[in-house]
C-alpha positions in Angstrom: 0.0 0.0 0.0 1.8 3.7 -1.0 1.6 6.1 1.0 2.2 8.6 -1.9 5.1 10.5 0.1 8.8 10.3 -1.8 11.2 12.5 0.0 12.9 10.9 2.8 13.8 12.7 6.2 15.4 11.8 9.2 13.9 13.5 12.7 15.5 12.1 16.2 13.7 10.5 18.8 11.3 8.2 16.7 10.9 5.0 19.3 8.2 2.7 18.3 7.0 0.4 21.5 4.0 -2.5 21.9 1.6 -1.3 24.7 -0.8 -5.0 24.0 -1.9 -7.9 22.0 -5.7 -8.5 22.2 -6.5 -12.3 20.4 -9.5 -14.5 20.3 -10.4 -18.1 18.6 -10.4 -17.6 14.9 -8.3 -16.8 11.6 -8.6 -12.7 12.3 -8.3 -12.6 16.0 -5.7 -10.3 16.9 -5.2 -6.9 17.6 -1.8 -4.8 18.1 -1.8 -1.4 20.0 1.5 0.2 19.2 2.7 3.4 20.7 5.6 5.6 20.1 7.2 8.9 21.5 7.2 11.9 19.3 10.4 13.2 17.6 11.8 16.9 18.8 14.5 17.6 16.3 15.3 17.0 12.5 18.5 15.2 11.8 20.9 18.8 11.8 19.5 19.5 15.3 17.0 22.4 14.5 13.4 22.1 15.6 10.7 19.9 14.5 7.7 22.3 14.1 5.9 21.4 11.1 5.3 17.5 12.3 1.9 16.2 10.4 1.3 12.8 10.8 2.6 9.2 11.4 2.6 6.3 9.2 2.5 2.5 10.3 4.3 -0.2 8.2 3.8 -4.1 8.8 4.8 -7.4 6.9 5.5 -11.0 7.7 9.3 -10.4 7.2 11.5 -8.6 8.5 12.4 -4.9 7.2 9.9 -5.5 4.1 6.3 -4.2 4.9 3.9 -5.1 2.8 1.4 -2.2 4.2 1.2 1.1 5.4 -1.1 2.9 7.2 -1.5 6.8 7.6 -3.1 7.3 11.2 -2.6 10.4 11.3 -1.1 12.8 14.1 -1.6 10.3 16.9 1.3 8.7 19.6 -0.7 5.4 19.8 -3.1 3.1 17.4 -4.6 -0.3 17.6 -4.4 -2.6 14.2 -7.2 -4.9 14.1 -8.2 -8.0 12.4 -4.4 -9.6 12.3 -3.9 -13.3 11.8 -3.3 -14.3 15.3 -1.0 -17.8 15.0 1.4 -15.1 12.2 4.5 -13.5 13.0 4.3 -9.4 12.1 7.0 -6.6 11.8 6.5 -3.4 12.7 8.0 0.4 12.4 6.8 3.5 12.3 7.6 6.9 9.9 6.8 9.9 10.5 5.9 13.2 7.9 6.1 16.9 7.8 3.3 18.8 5.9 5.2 19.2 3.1 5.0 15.6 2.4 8.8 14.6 3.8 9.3 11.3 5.3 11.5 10.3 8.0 13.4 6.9 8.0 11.8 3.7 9.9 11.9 4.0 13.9 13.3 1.0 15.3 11.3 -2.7 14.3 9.2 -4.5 16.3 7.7 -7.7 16.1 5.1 -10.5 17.6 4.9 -14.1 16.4 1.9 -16.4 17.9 -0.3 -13.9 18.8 -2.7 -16.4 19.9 -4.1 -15.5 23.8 -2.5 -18.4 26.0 -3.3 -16.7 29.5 -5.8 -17.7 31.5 -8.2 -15.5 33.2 -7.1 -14.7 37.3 -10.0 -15.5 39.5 -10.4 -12.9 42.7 -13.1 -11.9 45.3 -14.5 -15.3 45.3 -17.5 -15.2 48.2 -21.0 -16.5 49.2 -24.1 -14.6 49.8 -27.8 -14.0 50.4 -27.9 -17.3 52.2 -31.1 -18.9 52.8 -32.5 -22.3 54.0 -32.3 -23.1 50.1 -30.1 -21.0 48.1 -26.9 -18.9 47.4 -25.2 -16.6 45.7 -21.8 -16.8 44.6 -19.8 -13.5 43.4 -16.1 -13.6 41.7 -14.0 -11.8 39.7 -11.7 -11.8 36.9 -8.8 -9.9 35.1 -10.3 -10.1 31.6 -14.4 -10.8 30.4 -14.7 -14.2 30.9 -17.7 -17.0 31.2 -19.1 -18.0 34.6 -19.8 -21.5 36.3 -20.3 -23.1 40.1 -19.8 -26.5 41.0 -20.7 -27.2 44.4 -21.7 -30.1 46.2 -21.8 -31.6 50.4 -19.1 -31.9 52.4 -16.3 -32.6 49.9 -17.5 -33.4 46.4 -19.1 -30.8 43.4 -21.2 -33.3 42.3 -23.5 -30.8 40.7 -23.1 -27.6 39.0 -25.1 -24.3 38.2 -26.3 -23.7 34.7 -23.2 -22.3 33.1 -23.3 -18.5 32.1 -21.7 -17.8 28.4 -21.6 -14.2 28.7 -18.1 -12.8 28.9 -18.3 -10.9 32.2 -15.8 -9.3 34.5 -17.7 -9.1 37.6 -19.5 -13.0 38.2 -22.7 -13.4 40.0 -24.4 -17.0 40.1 -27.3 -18.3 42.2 -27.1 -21.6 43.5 -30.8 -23.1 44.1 -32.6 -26.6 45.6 -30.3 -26.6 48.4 -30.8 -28.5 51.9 -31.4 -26.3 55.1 -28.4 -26.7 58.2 -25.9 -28.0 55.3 -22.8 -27.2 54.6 -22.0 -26.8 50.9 -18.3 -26.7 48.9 -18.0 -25.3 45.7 -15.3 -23.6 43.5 -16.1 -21.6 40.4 -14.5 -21.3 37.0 -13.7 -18.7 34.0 -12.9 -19.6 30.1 -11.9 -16.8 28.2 -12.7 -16.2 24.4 -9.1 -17.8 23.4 -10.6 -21.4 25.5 -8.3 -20.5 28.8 -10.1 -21.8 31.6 -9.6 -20.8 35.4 -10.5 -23.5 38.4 -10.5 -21.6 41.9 -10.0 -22.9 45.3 -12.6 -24.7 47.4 -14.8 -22.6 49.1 -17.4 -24.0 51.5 -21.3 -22.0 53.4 -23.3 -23.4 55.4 -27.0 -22.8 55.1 -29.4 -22.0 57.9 -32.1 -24.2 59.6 -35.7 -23.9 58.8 -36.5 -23.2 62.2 -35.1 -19.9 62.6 -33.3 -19.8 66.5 -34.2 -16.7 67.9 -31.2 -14.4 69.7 -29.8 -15.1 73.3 -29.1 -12.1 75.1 -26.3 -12.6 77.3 -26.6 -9.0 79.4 -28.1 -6.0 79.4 -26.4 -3.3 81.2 -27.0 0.2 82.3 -24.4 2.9 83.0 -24.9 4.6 85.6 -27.6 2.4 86.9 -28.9 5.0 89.9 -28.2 8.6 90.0 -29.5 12.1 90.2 -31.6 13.9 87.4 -30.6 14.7 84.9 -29.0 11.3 84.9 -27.5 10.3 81.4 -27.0 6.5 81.3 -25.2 4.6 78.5 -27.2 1.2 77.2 -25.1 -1.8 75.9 -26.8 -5.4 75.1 -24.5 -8.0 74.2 -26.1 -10.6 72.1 -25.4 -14.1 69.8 -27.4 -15.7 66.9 -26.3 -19.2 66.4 -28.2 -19.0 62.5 -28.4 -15.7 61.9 -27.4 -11.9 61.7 -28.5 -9.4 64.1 -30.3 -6.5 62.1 -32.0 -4.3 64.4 -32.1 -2.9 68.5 -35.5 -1.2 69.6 -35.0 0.6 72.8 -38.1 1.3 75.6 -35.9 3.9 78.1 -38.9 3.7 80.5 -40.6 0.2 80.1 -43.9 1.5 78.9 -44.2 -0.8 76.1 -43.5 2.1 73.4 -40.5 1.7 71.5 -38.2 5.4 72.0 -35.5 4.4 69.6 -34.5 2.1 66.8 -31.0 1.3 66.2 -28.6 -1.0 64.4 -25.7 -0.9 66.8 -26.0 -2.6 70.3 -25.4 0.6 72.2 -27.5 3.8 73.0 -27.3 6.8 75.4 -30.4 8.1 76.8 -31.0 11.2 79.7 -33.7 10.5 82.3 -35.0 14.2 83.8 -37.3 12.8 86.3 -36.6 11.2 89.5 -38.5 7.7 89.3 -37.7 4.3 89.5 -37.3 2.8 85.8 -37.4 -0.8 84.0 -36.1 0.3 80.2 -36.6 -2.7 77.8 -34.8 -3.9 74.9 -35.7 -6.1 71.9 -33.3 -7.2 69.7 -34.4 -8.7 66.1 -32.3 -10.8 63.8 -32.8 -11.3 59.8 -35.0 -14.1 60.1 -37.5 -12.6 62.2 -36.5 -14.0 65.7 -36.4 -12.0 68.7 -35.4 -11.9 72.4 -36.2 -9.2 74.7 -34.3 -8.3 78.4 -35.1 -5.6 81.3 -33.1 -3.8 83.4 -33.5 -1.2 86.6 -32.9 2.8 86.7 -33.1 4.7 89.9 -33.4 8.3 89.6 -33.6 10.6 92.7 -33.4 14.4 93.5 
């Protein structure tokens, strides 16, 4: 392919460098994103000011390209639709806008271009747990399909429907599980080139069908007896053998009203009053269960 440009000149500083290689299955899978660095001087040392435009050459042999390509006054281009299992050679010219060309910049070259990495599998975890299903999240370096195999104890004796759409971020739901079980499974990436990824074992354990309720181990007040304006400080320590602990409803004075909601396990509250007090708290966990304990104020003059 002629470029159409006949005079020759030689600027400093032309350096041509591969940034990437891009390939998938088939004849024209690959891409090449070349970059270079921009010349400052012509070859007697005065400036370079009337720079115009770059032009890429490439060939199966070395030092004879069989194509060029004008991409105009850019430092970096991509070159699509290359046979990915050839070799290619590379250089770069550059032209002033009076049509002069400089010599070749350095050669490069690839051979093989065909994608032999395999994807890198991070951030492998379960979630949304219930009595029978899950969710699995992963991720990896490049788009990529998504599977699960899971099965009891020590086997993956079945496996999710696999998902063909190349993703970076993998979500899969695992469904028709037992309750109280405890599950591994490992997930798994192929790539568009056929690499595949195989993570580490990974186990969850799903909950019973009888949701246990929260124990509450102590309730404690802070001062428990002073004078008014008496601020106490509430704390509840709590455990959920199947479950998360979502919520705290506070009752300061044990009238059956709830005076705060909370998701933390400790409160502050300011009695003004002197009077003897039995404050309340009910704590809830994400299945619904809940436990409830009292404790005693005494507030004087």
């Amino acid at each position: 392919m002629s470029n159409g440009l006949k005079n020759k000149k030689t600027y400093y500083g032309l350096m041509l460098a591969m940034v990437f290689i891009f390939s998938s299955p088939g004849a024209f899978a690959a891409n090449v994103t070349l970059e270079w660095d921009q010349p400052a001087t012509n070859a007697d040392g005065t400036p370079l000011t009337d720079l115009s435009g770059y032009i890429i050459y490439y060939g199966a042999e070395s030092g004879k390209y069989s194509q060029g390509l004008d991409v105009g006054n850019v430092l970096m281009y991509t070159i699509y639709d290359l046979f990915s299992d050839s070799s290619y050679y590379f250089a770069v010219a550059a032209y002033d806008s009076s049509g002069n060309e400089s010599d070749f910049s350095n050669e490069i070259s690839v051979t093989g271009m065909r994608d032999t990495t395999s994807p890198v599998i991070s951030g492998v975890y379960a979630h949304d747990i219930t009595t029978d299903s899950a969710s699995i999240n992963w991720t990896t370096d490049e788009a990529s399909d998504s599977l699960v195999e899971y099965g009891i104890f020590t086997s993956h004796e079945n496996a999710s429907p696999p998902d063909p759409a190349p993703v970076f971020n993998h979500n899969m739901t695992l469904s028709g599980l037992l309750p109280a079980t405890r599950y591994l499974f490992r997930v798994s990436s192929q790539d568009s080139s056929g690499n595949l990824s195989v993570s580490d074992d990974y186990t969850f354990v799903t909950p019973n069908l009888q949701n246990s309720p929260p124990v509450i181990s102590s309730f404690k007040a802070d001062p428990y007896s002073g004078r008014a304006p008496l601020t106490v400080a509430f704390t509840v320590n709590v455990s959920d053998i199947d479950g998360n602990i979502t919520g705290y409803e506070w009752d300061f004075d044990g009238n059956g009203k709830i005076d705060a909601a909370t998701t933390t396990n400790q409160i502050s509250h300011t009695y003004r009053h002197s009077k003897r007090y039995s404050p309340r708290v009910r704590v809830i966990d994400d299945q619904g269960g809940k436990a409830e304990s009292r404790t005693k104020i005494s507030v004087y003059k």
